[in-house]
N, C-alpha and C positions, 0 to 999 in steps of 0.2 A: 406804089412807091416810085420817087424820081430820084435817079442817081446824082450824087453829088461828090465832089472831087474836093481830097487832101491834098497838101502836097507836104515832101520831107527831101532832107540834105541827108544823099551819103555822104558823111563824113570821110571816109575813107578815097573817096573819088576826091573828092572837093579842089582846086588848086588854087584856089584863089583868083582863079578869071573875072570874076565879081559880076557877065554878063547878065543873072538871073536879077540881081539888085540894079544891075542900071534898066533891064525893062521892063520890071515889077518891084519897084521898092516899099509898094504896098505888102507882099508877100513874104520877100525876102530879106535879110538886114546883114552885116557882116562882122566877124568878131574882129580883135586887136590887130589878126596876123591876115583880113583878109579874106577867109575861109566866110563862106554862104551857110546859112541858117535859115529856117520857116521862121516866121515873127508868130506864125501860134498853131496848133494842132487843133484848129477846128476845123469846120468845112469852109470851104472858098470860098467866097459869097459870090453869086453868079455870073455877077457885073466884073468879075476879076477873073472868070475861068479860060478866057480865051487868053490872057497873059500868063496866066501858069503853063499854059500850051506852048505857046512861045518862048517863055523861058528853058522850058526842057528841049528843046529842039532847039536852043543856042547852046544850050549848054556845051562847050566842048567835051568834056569828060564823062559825060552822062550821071551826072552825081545828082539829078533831080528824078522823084521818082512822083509819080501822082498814081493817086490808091482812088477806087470809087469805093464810096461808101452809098449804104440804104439809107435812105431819111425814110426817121418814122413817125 
């Protein structure tokens, strides 16, 4: 099995810095008021897993979290 990485918006963290959408706007998208959302609860695609890296280490308020998941 190779690990593969989610990522998710604490909502509750989020403030609308929007840092994760300007350097992964493949990953990330923003609602009305702002606030950062995943664009989908699959897995990363691998080509994108060093920008979800990035983006949780910009993140100011730590409101990105990334889960490894088993591929089966």
């Amino acid at each position: 099995m190779n690990a593969r990485i989610t990522v998710r918006i604490v909502p509750e963290k989020c403030q609308g810095h929007a840092r994760c959408h300007a350097l992964a706007p493949e990953l990330f998208e923003l609602d009305e008021f702002g606030n950062a959302r995943a664009t989908s609860r699959t897995l990363v695609p691998r080509e994108l897993e060093d920008k979800a890296f990035t983006a949780q280490s910009n993140c100011p308020e730590g409101a990105i979290v990334i889960e490894d998941s088993a591929e089966t």
